[in-house]
C-alpha positions, 0 to 999 in steps of 0.5 A, a space after each residue: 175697179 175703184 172703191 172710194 171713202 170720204 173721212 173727216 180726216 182723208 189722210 187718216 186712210 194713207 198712213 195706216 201700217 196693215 193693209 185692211 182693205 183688200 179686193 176679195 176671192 169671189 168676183 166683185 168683192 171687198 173684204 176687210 179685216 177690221 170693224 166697219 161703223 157707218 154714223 159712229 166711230 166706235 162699232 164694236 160688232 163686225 159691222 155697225 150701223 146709226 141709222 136708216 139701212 136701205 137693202 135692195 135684195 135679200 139679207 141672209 141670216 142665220 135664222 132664215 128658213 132657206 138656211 134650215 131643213 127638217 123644219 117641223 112643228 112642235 108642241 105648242 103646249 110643251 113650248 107655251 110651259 117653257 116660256 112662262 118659266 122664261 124671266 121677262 124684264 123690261 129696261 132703259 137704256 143708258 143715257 151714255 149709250 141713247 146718245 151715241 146710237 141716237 136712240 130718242 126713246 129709251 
């Protein structure tokens, strides 16, 4: 199996000193040890994505109801008290920060 990327400086991957590309444990799989930008050449997350994202299949999170059990109701007054305590603010975003995420609409 064969896994190919296309850089605007294709030398950029064959001088690198650590191997961070590597073929995982589970079957069909690649891990790296390092963080992925997708459009941008600064992710400062695990993984970052400038632009339209196209998932054929499940994502899984965190906040997934398949990840939880004991899921009961609550009490919505006592919730309803608790949110109009909560801070509430709107906000722009940096000009700096709009151009690099492409964000038109800040």
């Amino acid at each position: 199996q064969k896994i190919s990327f296309q850089a605007s400086n294709p030398g950029q991957f064959e001088n690198d000193g650590d191997v961070l590309w590597q073929r995982g444990h589970v079957p069909e799989t690649t891990v790296y040890h390092g963080r992925v930008g997708i459009n941008t050449d600064a992710p400062d997350e695990a993984l970052v994505v400038c632009g339209n994202a196209k998932v054929m299949g499940r994502v899984m999170h965190p906040s997934d109801s398949r990840a939880k059990q004991n899921i009961r109701e609550v009490d919505t007054n006592e919730q309803l008290r608790r949110i109009t305590q909560m801070r509430l603010v709107e906000y722009d975003y940096k000009p700096e920060f709009a151009s690099v995420m492409g964000i038109k609409d800040t």
